[in-house]
N, C-alpha and C positions, 0 to 999 in steps of 0.2 A: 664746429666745436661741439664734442659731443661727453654726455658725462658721463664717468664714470661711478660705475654702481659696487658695493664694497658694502660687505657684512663685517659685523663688530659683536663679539661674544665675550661673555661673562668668564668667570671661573670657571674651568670644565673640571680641574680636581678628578683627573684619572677615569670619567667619564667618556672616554672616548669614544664608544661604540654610537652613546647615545647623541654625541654632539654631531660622529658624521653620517648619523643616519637623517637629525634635522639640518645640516648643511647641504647637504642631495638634494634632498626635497625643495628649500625655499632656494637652489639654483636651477631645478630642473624646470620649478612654477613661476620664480619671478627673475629668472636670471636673463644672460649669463651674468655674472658677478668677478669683476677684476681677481676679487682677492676675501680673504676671512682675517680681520685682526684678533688677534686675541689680549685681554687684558686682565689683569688677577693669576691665579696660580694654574698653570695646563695640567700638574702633574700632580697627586695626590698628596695629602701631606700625612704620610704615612710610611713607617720603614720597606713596605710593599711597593711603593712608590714606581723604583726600576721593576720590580719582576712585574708588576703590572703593564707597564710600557713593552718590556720585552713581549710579552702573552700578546701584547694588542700586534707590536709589527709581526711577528712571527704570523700570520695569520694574511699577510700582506693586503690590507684592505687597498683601495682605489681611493684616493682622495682628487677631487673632480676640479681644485683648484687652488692656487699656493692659499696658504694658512701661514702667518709670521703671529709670534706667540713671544711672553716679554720671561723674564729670566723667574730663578727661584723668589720664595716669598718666608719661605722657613727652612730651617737645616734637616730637614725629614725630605724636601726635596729634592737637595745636591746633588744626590746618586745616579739623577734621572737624566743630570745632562752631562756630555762628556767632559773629561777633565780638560782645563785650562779652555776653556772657552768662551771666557766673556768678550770679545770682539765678535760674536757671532756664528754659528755654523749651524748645517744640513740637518738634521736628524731624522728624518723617513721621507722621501720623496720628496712633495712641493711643500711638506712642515718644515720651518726654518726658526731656528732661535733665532732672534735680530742679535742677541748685546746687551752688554753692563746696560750701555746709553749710546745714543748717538742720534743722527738723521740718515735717514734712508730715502732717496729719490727712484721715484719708477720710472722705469723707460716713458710714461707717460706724461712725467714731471710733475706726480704727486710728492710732497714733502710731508714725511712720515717722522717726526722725532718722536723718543722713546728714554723713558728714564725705569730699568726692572728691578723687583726688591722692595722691600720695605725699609723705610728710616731705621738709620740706626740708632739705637735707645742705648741707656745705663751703659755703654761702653760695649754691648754685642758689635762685632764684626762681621763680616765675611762674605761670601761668592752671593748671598742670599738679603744682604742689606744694601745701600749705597750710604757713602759720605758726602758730607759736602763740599770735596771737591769734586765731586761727579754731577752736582747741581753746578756749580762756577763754570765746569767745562762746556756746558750747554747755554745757560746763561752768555756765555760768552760771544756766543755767536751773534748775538743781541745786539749787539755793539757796534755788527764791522757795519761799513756806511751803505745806506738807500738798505739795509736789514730792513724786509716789510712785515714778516711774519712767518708762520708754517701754515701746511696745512690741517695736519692731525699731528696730535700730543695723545701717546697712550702715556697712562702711569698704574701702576698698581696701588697705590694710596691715593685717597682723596686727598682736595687740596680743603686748608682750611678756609672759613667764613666761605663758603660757597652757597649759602642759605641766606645770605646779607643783599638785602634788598630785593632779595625773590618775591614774584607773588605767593609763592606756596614754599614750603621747607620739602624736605625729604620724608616720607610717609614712615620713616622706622630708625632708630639711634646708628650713628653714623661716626667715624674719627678722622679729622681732616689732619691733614699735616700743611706744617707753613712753609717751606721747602718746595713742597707740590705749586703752592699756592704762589710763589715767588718765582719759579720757571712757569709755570701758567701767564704770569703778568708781564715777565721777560720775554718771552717767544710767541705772544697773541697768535696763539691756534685760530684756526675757524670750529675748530672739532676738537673739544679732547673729551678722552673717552677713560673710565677707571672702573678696577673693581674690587675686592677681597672682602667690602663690605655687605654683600651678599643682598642689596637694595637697589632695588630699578627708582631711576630718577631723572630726569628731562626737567633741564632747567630753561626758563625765559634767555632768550637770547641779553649778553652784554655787550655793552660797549667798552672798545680797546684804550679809548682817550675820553676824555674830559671835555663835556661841549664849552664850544667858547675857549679853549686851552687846547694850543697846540694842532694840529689837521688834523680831519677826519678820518677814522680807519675802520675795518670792517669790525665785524661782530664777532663774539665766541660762544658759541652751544655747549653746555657741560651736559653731561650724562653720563650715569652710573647705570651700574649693569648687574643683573643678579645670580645666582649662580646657577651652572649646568644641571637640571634635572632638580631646583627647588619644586616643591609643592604647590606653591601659589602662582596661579596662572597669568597674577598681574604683577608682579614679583619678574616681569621679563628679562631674558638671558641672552636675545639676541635682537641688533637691530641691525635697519638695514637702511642705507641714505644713497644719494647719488650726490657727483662733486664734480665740479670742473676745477683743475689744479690752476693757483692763485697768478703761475705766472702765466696766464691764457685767458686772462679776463681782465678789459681795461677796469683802471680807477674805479670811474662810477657805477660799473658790477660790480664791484669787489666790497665797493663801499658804501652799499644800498643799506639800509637802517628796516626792519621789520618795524609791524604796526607796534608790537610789542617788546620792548629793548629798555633792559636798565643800565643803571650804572654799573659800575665793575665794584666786584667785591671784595678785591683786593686792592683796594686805595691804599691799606696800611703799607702794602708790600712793594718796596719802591724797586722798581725796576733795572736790571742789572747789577744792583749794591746789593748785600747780605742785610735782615729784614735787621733793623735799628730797634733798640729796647728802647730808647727815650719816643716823644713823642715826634712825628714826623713834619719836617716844615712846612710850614704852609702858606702858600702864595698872595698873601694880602701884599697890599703898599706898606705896610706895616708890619709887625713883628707882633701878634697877640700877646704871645709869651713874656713880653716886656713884663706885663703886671707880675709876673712873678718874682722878677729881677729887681721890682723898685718901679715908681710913677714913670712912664715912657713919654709923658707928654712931650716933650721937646721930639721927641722923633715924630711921632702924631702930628706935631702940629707942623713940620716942614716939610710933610707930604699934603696937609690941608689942600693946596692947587690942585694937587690930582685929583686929590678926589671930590673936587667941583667941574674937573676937565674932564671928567665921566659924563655928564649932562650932553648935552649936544647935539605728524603722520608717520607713519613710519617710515615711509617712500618719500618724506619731504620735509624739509626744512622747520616747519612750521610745526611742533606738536599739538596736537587736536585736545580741545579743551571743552569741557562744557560750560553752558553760561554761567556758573558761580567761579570759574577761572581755575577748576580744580585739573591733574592729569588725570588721564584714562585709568580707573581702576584705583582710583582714590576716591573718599567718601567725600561727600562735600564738607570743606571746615567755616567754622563761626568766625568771620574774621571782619574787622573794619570794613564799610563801605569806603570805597575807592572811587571817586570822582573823574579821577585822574582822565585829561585828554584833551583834543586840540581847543576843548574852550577854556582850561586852565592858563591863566596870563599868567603866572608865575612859574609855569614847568619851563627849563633851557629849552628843552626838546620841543618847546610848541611854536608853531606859525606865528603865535599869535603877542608871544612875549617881544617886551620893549629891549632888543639886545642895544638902542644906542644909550639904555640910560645904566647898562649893568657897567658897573664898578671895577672890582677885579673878582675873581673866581678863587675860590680853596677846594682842599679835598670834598668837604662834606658842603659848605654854604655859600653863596656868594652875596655880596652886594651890590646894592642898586637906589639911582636915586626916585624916588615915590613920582609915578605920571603923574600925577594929583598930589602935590605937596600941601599937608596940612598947614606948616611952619616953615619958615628958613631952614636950608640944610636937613630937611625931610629925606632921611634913610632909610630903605628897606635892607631887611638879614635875613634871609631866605634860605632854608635848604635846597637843596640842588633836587634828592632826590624825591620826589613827590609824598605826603603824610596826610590821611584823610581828618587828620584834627593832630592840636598838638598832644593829645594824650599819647600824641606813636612818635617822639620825637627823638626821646634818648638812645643814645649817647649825643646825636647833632646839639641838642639842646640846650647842652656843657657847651658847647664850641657858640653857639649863637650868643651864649649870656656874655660870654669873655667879650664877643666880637662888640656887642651891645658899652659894656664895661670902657674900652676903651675909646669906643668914640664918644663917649658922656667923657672920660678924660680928656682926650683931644678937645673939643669945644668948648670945653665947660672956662 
């Protein structure tokens, strides 16, 4: 079972000469390389756009191995790809548009989905946005039964809250879109890769589910890509990973947890449903929200048994960090001390937590009854995701006072 190795490039925006002069290179020195994704805009966003393209194929360069590249990103684009083309087609050699959207599998049985375009705003349309029916159609796929995941998700928009619960944010202002962020949570890539925002960024690996909720699944790497021939040399525009396709690795490869793994930063974005304005349910024995409706104690109190029946590199995976946790090529930032790790008894994630005394689990908190009960009916409210003091608590905070609120209702 051997991996496959696959480059992933930023915006090239009509840069053509320069991106396949460094595609050569990092295949001739560190290849061979399956393939080149491309993500963000290929083609310039300028009325030159086509005659540039034209200059470049006329000229018939050698491209040394397929390049799939995702659709327009603005109407200065259009020109560049041929008419009626959104299902896909050829354009120079081994350059291949993919499509509006879709999944692509390789003879090697990598699964490739792909959403091109940007969100459409104010009522713009066209060959160079996507709607969302084009998010449902993929979304969709989510659904059919034993669906485990993909393997790569390109998008040209980021997704939003993708800085939610990172150790680091993104090093430069960024716009996530929730669309992105909701087929992200519906199709749990191992890889998805985006770019127009013109900022290199390697995120902490996530988790696909909720520990303690639901089985185990593998993990998702996000990263942004910066664009073809930026200035800044840490600002990178191309990476490069190795992969084994997900159906050729049992379970427990697939769904190995790194040292370093948070939660998913899309809890808001429930999965396969369109994202909900109110707030989203959440998994107690009980119903929080009650206190807004009116005293919920009766329902509180004829779940009470249960919840005393609680008792009872570039080249790799891993992005390379220095010891303040910062990425390569960011300065180091002023940030809480972070404890976090297997001697914390209160992380899900640790060896060393009490899961026979945990509760039930919600998005953000769960509860649990106290190893060491002060009092009768001694409750812990825990955040889920690790906090080196409560000064870094909010928003969970809101959620824990409610959570607090109603069990003083319930017993009182």
């Amino acid at each position: 079972m051997s991996n496959l190795k696959v480059l992933v490039c930023g915006d090239v925006q009509g840069k053509f000469d320069q991106f396949l002069t460094r595609i050569k290179k990092v295949h001739s020195k560190n290849g061979p390389f399956q393939m080149v994704l491309c993500v963000g805009s290929f083609f310039a966003k300028s009325i030159d756009a086509k005659k540039q393209w034209d200059d470049f194929v006329a000229q018939k360069p050698e491209v040394p191995l397929p390049v799939y590249i995702l659709g327009p990103n603005s109407p200065l684009e259009i020109a560049a790809f041929p008419g009626d083309s959104t299902n896909g087609c050829e354009l120079y050699g081994d350059i291949t548009y993919l499509g509006q959207k879709g999944v692509l599998t390789t003879s090697e049985g990598l699964q490739i989905a792909y959403l091109s375009g940007a969100e459409s705003r104010s009522g713009q349309t066209g060959p160079h946005t996507y709607r969302q029916e084009d998010v449902d159609s993929l979304v969709a796929r989510s659904l059919v039964k034993d669906f485990a995941g993909v393997d790569v998700l390109l998008t040209s928009d980021w997704p939003r809250n993708i800085e939610q619960f990172a150790p680091a944010p993104p090093p430069s202002p960024w716009n996530g879109c929730a669309s992105v962020a909701r087929l992200a949570r519906s199709l749990k890539p191992r890889y998805h890769f985006a770019g127009s925002c013109n900022v290199f960024y390697e995120r902490a690996p996530y988790r696909n589910h909720q520990v303690l909720v639901g089985s185990q699944c593998h993990v998702t790497r996000f990263l942004g890509l910066g664009r073809v021939g930026n200035p800044d040399p840490k600002n990178r525009w191309i990476y490069a990973f190795q992969i084994v396709p997900m159906s050729r690795l049992s379970k427990v490869e697939l769904h190995k947890q790194p040292d370093v793994t948070t939660e998913c930063p899309y809890l808001q974005e429930q999965a396969g449903l369109k994202p909900a304005a109110e707030e989203p349910t959440l998994q107690y024995f009980f119903d929080p929200r009650s206190l807004e409706r009116g005293r919920g104690g009766a329902a509180a109190r004829g779940n009470r048994g249960r919840g005393r029946g609680g008792r009872g590199g570039q080249f790799g995976h891993q992005p390379e960090r220095r010891p303040g946790g910062d990425l390569p090529g960011q300065p180091p930032r002023k940030r809480p001390v972070d404890d976090r790790g297997p001697d914390c008894w209160f992380c899900l994630g640790s060896p060393k937590v009490e899961k026979h005394l945990v509760i039930t689990v919600a998005n953000q908190t769960y509860l649990a009854l106290a190893k060491g009960p002060l009092v009768d009916d001694h409750f812990l409210v825990l955040p889920i995701h690790h906090h080196a003091d409560s000064q870094h608590l909010p928003p969970v905070s809101l959620v824990m006072r409610d959570t607090k609120a109603i069990l003083f209702d319930a017993f009182s």
